[in-house]
C-alpha positions as CSV (number, residue, x, y, z in Angstrom):
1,X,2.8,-22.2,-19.4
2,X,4.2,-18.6,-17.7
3,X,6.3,-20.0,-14.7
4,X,5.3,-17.5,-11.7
5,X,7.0,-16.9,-8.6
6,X,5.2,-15.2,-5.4
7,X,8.1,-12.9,-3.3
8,X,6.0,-11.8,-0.1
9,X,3.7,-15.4,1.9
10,X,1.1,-12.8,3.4
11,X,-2.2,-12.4,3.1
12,X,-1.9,-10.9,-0.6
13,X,0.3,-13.6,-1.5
14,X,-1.8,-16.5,-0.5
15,X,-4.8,-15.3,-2.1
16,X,-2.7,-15.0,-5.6
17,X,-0.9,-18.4,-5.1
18,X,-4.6,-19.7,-5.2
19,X,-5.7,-18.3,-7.9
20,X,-2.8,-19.0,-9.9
21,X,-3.4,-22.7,-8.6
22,X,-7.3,-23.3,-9.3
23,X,-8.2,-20.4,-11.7
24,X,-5.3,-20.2,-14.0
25,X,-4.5,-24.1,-14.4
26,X,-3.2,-25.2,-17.6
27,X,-1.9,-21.4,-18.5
28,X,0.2,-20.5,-15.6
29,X,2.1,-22.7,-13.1
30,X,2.9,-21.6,-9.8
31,X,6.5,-22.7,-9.6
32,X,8.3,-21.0,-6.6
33,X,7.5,-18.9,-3.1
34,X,9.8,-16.9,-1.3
35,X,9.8,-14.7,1.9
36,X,12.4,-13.5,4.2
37,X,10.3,-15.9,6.8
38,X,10.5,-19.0,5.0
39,X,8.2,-20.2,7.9
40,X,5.7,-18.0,5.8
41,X,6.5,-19.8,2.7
42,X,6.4,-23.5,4.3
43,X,2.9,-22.5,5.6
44,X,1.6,-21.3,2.4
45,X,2.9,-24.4,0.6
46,X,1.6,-26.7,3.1
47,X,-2.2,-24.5,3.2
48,X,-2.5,-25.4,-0.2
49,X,-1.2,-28.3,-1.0
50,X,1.6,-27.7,-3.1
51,X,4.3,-29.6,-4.2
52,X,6.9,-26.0,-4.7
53,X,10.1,-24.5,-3.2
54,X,10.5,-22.0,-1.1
55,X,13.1,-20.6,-2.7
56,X,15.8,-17.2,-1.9
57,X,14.9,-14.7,-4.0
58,X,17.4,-14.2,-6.2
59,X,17.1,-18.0,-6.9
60,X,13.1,-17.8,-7.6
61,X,14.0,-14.7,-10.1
62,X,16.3,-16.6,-12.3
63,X,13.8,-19.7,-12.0
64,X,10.8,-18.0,-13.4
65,X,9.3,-15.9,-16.2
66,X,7.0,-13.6,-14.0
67,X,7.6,-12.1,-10.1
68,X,4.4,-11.3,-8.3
69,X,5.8,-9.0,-5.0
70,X,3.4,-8.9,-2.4
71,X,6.4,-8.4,0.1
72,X,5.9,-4.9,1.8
73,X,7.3,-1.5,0.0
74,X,10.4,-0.9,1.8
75,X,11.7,-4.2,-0.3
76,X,9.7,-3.8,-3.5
77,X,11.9,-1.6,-5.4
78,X,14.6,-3.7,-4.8
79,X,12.8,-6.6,-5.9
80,X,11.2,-5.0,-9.3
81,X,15.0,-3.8,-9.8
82,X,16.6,-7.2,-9.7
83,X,13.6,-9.0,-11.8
84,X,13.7,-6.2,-14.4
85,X,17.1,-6.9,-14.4
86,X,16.9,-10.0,-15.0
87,X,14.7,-9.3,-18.0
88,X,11.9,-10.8,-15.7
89,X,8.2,-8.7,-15.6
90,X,6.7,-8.3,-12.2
91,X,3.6,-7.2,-10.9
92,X,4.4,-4.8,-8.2
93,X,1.8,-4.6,-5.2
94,X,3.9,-2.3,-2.7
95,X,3.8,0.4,-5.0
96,X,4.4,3.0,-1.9
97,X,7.9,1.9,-2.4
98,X,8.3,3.0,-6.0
99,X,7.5,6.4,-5.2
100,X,11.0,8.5,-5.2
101,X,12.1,5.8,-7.3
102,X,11.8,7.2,-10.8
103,X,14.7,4.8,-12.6
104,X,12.9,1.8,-11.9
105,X,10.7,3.4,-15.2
106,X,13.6,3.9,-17.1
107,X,15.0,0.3,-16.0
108,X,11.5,-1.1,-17.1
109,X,12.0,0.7,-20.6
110,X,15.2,-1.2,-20.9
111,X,14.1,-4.4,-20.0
112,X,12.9,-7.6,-22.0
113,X,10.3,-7.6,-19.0
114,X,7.3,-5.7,-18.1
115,X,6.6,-3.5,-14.8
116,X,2.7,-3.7,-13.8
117,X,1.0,-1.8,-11.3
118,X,-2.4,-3.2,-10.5
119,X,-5.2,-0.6,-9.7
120,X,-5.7,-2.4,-6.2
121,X,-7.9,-1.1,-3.8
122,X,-9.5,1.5,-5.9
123,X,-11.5,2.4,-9.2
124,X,-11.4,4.7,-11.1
125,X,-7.5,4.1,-12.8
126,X,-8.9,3.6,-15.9
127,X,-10.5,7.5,-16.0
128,X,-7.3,8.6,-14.9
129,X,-5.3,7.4,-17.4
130,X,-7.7,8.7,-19.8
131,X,-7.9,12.4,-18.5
132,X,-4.0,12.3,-18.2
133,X,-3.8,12.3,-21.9
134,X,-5.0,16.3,-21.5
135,X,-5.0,18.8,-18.7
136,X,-5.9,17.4,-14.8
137,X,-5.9,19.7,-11.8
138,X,-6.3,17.6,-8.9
139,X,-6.2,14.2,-7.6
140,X,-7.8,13.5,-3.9
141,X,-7.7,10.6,-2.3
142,X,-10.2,10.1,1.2
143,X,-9.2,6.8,2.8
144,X,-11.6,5.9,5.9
145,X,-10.5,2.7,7.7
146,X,-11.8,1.2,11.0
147,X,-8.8,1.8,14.1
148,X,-7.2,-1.4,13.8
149,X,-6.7,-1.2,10.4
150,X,-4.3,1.8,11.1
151,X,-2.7,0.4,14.0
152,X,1.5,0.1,14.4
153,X,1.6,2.8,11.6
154,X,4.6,5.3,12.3
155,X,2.2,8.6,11.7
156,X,0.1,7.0,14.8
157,X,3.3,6.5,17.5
158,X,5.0,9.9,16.4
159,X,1.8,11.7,17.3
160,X,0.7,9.5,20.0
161,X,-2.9,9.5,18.6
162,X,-4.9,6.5,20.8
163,X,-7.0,5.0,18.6
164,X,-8.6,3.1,21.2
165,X,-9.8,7.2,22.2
166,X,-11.6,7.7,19.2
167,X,-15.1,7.8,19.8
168,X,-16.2,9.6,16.5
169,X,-15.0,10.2,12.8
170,X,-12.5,11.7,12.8
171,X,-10.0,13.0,10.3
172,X,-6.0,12.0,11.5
173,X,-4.4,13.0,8.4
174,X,-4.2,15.5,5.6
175,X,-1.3,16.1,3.2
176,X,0.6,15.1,0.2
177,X,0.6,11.4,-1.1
178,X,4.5,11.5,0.3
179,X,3.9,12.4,3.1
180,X,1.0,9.5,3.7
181,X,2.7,6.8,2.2
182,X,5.5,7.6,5.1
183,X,3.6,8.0,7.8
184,X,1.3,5.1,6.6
185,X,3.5,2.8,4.9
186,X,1.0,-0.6,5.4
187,X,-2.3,1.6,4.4
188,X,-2.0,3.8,1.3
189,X,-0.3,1.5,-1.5
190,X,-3.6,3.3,-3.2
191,X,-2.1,6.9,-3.0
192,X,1.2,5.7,-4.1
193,X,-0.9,4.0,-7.4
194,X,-2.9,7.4,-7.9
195,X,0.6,9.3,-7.9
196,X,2.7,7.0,-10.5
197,X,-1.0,7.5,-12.6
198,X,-1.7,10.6,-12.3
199,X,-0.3,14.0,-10.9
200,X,2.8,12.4,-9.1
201,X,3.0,12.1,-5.2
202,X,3.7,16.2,-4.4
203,X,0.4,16.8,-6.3
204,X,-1.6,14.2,-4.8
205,X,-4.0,15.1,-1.7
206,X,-4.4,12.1,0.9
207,X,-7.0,12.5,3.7
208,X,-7.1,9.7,6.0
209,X,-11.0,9.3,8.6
210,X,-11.3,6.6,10.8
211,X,-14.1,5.7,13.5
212,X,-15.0,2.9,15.6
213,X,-18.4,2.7,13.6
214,X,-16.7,1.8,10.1
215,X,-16.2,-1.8,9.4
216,X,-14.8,-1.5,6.1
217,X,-12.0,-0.3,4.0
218,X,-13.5,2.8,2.1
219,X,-11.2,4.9,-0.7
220,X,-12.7,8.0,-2.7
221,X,-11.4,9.3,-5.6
222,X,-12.1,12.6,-7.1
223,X,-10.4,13.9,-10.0
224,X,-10.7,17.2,-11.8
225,X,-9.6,18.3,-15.0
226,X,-10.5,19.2,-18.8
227,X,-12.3,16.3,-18.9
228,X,-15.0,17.0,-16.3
229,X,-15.3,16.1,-12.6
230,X,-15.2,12.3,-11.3
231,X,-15.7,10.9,-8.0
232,X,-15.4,7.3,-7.5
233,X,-16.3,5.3,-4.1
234,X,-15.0,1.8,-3.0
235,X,-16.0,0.6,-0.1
236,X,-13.8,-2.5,0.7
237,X,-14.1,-5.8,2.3
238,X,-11.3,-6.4,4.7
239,X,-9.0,-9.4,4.5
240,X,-9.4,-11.3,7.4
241,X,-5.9,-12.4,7.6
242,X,-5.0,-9.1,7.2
243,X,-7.1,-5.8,8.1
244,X,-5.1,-3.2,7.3
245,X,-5.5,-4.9,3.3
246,X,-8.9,-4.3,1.3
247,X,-9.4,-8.0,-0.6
248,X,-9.6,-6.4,-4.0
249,X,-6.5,-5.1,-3.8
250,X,-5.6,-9.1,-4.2
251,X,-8.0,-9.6,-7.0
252,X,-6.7,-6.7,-9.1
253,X,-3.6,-9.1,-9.2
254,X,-5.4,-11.3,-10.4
255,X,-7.5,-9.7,-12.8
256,X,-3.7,-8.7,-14.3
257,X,-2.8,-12.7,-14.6
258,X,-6.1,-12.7,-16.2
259,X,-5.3,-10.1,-18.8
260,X,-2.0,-11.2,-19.7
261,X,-3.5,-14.9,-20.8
262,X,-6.7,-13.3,-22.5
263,X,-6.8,-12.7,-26.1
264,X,-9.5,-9.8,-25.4
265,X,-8.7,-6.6,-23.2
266,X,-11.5,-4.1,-22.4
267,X,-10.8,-0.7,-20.7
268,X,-7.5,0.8,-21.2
């Protein structure tokens, strides 16, 4: 049995307490929650009928085999650092906060444990890891989200754009994956992901559209290189708990649980 400890009782977090729960029974146990609102973790518990802690962090690290972080990316660097530490893997969901960060890939190296990064929100990881072994030019990312999934993020209230204004699609941002995950730190954890994969986040172009007609969480992915041209399109079903997160960014968790317990892996 892998003990498993959730860090981060949001929307992403319940989902993968769940599944770990009801799907993974008999090969994984859910031992321990934590969040820096332990009313967070006291609800979770309670919603599903657990008999857990809610326990400090560093406590649940030292208690368990496996960290899942579904916390928020100014924290999950800190919280791959102490768990790789501790010789503990960790499946990191923040990944905006790894960007910068390029020791916690040399701490991973050194460590007993494992660093995964799902593929989240998006397809098309797997091609990307595969061109990446030769020559790519460009990485593009077009994220189109619905207002309120970009609401209370900093790139909105330093520009003073009034998403309740918006009438039409329209494009609010173009840049570098930096500059995205910055300005929209709760939004594109898919950029970050593209960036570790691929050309790294100076290299990485981020559009982000919105319009009051989208009702959906939409991410496009177009690569270039010697391989050929790709262009990928997921178009996301919001979590209700939480609109600014697309649900398969939960499920690529959870497809990683899965892998780690099969005895068969297909795609790279």
């Amino acid at each position: 049995m892998i003990k498993v400890g959730i860090i981060g009782c949001g929307a992403i977090g319940g989902v993968i307490a769940d599944a770990i729960v009801n799907r993974f029974k008999g090969s994984i146990t859910l031992l321990g929650v934590s969040d820096i609102n332990e009313k967070n973790s006291q609800d979770l518990i309670k919603r599903l009928g657990l008999e857990i802690e809610a326990l400090k962090q560093d406590e649940l690290i030292k208690r368990c085999d496996f960290i899942v972080e579904s916390a928020s990316g100014s924290v999950s660097y800190e919280i791959a650092k102490e768990a790789l530490q501790a010789g503990k893997s960790i499946i990191v969901m923040s990944t905006g906060g790894l960007l910068n960060k390029p020791d916690i890939f040399e701490i991973a190296e050194k460590s007993s444990g494992k660093l995964y990064i799902p593929s989240g929100a998006i397809c098309g990881l797997d091609a990307l890891k595969a061109a990446m072994m030769a020559s790519v030019r460009s990485v593009t990312l077009t994220t189109k989200k619905p207002p309120k999934g970009l609401a209370g993020a900093p790139y909105i209230a330093e520009n003073k754009i009034d998403l309740n204004s918006i009438k039409n699609e329209t494009v609010i941002f173009e840049g570098t994956a930096v500059e995205a995950v910055k300005g929209f730190p709760k939004n594109v954890n898919v950029a970050a992901t593209l960036s570790l994969c691929g050309l790294g986040a100076k290299k990485t172009i981020v559009r982000i559209v919105t319009s009051p007609d989208y009702t959906s969480n939409t991410h496009e992915v177009e690569i270039e290189g010697d391989f050929g041209r790709l262009k990928t399109v997921t178009n996301n079903v919001p979590m209700p708990a939480n609109p600014k997160t697309s649900y398969l960014a939960a499920l690529s968790a959870i497809a990683v649980l899965d892998g780690i317990i099969s005895s068969v892996k297909i795609g790279n």
